[in-house]
N, C-alpha and C positions, 0 to 999 in steps of 0.2 A: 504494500500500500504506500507508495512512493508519495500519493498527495495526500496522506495525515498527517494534520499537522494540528499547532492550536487556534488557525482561524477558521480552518473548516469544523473541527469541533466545536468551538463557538457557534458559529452561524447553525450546525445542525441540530447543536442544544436548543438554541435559541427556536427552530423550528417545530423538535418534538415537542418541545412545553407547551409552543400555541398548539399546534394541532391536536394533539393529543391530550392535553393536560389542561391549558386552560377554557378552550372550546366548546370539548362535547358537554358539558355541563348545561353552558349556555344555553345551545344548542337544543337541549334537550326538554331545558324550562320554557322553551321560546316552540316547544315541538314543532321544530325543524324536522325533526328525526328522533321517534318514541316507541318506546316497546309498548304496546296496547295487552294488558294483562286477560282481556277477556277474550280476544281472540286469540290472542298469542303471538301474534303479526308483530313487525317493525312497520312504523307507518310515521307518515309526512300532512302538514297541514298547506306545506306551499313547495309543492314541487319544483315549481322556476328555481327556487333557493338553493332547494338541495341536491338539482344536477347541478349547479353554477360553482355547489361548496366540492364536489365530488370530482371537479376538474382543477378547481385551484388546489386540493389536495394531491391529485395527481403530479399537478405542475410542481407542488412542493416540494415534492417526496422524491423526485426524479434528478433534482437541481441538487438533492444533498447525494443522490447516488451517481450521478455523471460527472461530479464534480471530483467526483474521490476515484473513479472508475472512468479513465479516458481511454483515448487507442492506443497511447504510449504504452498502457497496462500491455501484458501478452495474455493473462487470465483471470479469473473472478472465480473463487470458492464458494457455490451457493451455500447458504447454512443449514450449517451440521455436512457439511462434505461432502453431503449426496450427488452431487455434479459438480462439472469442471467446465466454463464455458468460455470462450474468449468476448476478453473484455471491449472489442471495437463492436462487434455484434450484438450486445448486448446494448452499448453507449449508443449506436445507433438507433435500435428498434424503443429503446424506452424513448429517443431522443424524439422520434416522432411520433407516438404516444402520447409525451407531452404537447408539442406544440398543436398538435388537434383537439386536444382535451383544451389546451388553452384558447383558440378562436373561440370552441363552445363556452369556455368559461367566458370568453370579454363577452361575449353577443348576448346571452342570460346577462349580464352584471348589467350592460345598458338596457337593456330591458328592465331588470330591475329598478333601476334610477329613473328610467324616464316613461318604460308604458302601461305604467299599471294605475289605475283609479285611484288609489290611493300611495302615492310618491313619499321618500325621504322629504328631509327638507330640502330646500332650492341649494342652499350653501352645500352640503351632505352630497348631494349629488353631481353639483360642478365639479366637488373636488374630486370625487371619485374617479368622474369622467376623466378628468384630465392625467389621474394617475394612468389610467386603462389607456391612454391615450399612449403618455412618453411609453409607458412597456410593450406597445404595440410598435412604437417604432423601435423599440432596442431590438424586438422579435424580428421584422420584418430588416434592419441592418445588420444583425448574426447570422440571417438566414442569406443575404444577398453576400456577404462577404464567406461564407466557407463556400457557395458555387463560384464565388470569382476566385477564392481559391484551387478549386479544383480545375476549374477550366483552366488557371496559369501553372499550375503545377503538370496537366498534359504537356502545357504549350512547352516548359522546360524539359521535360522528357525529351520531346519530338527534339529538342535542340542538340540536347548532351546525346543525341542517338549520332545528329548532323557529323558531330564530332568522333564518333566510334569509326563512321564509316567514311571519315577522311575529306567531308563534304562541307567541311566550314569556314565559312567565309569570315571578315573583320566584322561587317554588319551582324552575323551571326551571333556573336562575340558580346556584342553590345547589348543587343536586342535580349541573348539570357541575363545578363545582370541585370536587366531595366526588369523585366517578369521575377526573375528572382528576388529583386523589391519590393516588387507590386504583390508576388504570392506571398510573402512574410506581411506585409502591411492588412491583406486582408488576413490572414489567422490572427492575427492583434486584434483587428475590427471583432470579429467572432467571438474571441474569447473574453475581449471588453464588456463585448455587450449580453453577451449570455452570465459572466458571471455579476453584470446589473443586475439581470432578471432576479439568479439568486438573493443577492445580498440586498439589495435596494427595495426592486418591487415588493418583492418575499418578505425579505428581513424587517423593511420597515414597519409594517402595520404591526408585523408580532414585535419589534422591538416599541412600539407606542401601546401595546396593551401589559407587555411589563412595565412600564415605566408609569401605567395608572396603578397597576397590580403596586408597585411598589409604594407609591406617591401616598394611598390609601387616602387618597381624595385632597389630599392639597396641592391645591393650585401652581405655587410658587415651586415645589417640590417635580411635581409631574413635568413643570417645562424645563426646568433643570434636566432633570432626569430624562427625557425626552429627546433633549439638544447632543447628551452626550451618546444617548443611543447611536443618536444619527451621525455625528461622529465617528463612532466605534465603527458603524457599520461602512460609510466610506473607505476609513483605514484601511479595515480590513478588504474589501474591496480589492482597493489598492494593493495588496500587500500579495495577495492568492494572484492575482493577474504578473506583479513578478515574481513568482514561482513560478506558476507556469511557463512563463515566456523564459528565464535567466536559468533559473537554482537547476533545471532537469539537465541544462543542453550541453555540459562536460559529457554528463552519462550515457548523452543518445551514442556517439561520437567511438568511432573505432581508432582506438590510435595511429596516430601519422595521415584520417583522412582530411583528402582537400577539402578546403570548407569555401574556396571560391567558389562555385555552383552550389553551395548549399546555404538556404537561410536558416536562421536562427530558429522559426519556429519551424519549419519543416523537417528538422532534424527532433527535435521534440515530440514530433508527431512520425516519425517516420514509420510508423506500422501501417499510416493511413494510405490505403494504394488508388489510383489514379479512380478506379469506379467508385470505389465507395469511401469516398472522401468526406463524408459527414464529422464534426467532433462533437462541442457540447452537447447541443443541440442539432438535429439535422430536419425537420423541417421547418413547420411553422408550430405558433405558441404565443400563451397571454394567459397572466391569471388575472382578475380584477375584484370583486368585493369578499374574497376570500379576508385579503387584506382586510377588509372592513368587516367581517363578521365575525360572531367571537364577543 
């Protein structure tokens, strides 16, 4: 597990508490989602709600396992040992998993906010929207930057092939450095913005319900407490994105190889092969009033 570390176990602490610990309770007083004793059923009083929680839960839950489990991994122990799976197959199929559970999640979240008879408040709802909003673009910039990575990571191939078979020109030359900048610039893009989605979109709303959990109703205390969440979580942000990009790319690296044709984060990933080139996340994704419920 090369990416355990102490901000991923933060961030994924920080996740079980709300989903599992702080939530269902709510949840269950708010019967969202209730065990009915006379029939025996699990039953729901607003279904919009509870696919909408059931996709940002997904998005949740995927963001703490793709993040620990990349295609750098070469395998994944499921628990208690009973299989062996490789971990790029895995990173991919939850990857897109999530980002479908997550359109379904933002499309119920606006609808929640804005088409139902009786609405949040106007404020509640702006803001939400606008949250559902920026994670829709970090979604939709992770996703367009790891296909402009794989399209440039062909287009280097077909180059460094130019050169095997004795067919390279000066133009040649130049044209792979220029791609081999542009394929490192988009894995940056991707994995920027995929681990937003974790720590930001995700992180925040559960880090603004500890920081009430904590405050226990004072005002002056909760914004405090609040401000440094949001902090913490930036940080750390920051801090997991150079990991991934710096701390791995000694270890990808065979001794004595050239690293002129090779970028920085390509080597970091290099288990990912020209078709399936997906990382964080590989397709689309969005969680929205996940954040807000609870």
């Amino acid at each position: 597990m090369k990416h355990l570390n102490v901000y991923w176990t933060l961030a994924t602490s920080l996740g079980i508490w709300f989903l599992f610990l702080h939530s269902p309770p709510i949840l269950s007083e708010r019967k969202v989602l209730y065990w009915n004793h006379e029939n025996h059923t699990l039953e729901t009083n607003d279904a919009p709600f509870l696919l909408h929680l059931i996709g940002s839960y997904v998005i949740y839950i995927i963001c703490m396992l793709n993040t620990l489990y990349t295609p750098s991994c070469s395998t994944m122990t499921l628990i208690g040992g009973t299989a062996v799976v490789k971990a790029r197959s895995m990173h991919v199929w939850m990857g897109r998993c999530a980002m479908i559970a997550g359109y379904m999640s933002f499309a119920l979240g606006v609808y929640l906010a804005w088409g139902q008879h009786e609405t949040p408040p106007l404020g509640f709802s702006v803001g939400i929207t606008a949250g559902g909003i920026a994670q829709m673009y970090c979604q939709i910039t992770g996703h367009y930057a790891i296909c402009e990575y794989r399209r440039l990571k062909q287009l280097v191939h077909s180059l460094e092939h130019q050169e095997d078979d004795g067919q390279r020109q000066p133009s040649s030359l130049v044209e792979l450095e220029d791609a081999t900048d542009k394929m490192q610039n988009a894995l940056h893009r991707h994995i920027y913005s995929m681990l937003a989605i974790f720590l930001l979109a995700c992180g925040i709303p559960a880090g603004m319900r500890l920081s009430g959990d904590l405050s226990r109703g004072n005002g002056i205390a909760n914004s405090i407490l609040a401000m440094l969440v949001f902090a913490s979580l930036v940080m750390m942000q920051r801090q997991m994105f150079r990991h991934f990009v710096h701390i791995n790319e000694p270890e990808q690296r065979e001794p004595g190889e050239d690293t002129t044709s090779h970028s920085t984060v390509e080597t970091l990933f290099n288990s990912i092969d020209a078709a399936e080139g997906e990382t964080l996340f590989s397709c689309k994704y969005r969680q929205p009033l996940l954040s807000n419920s609870g």
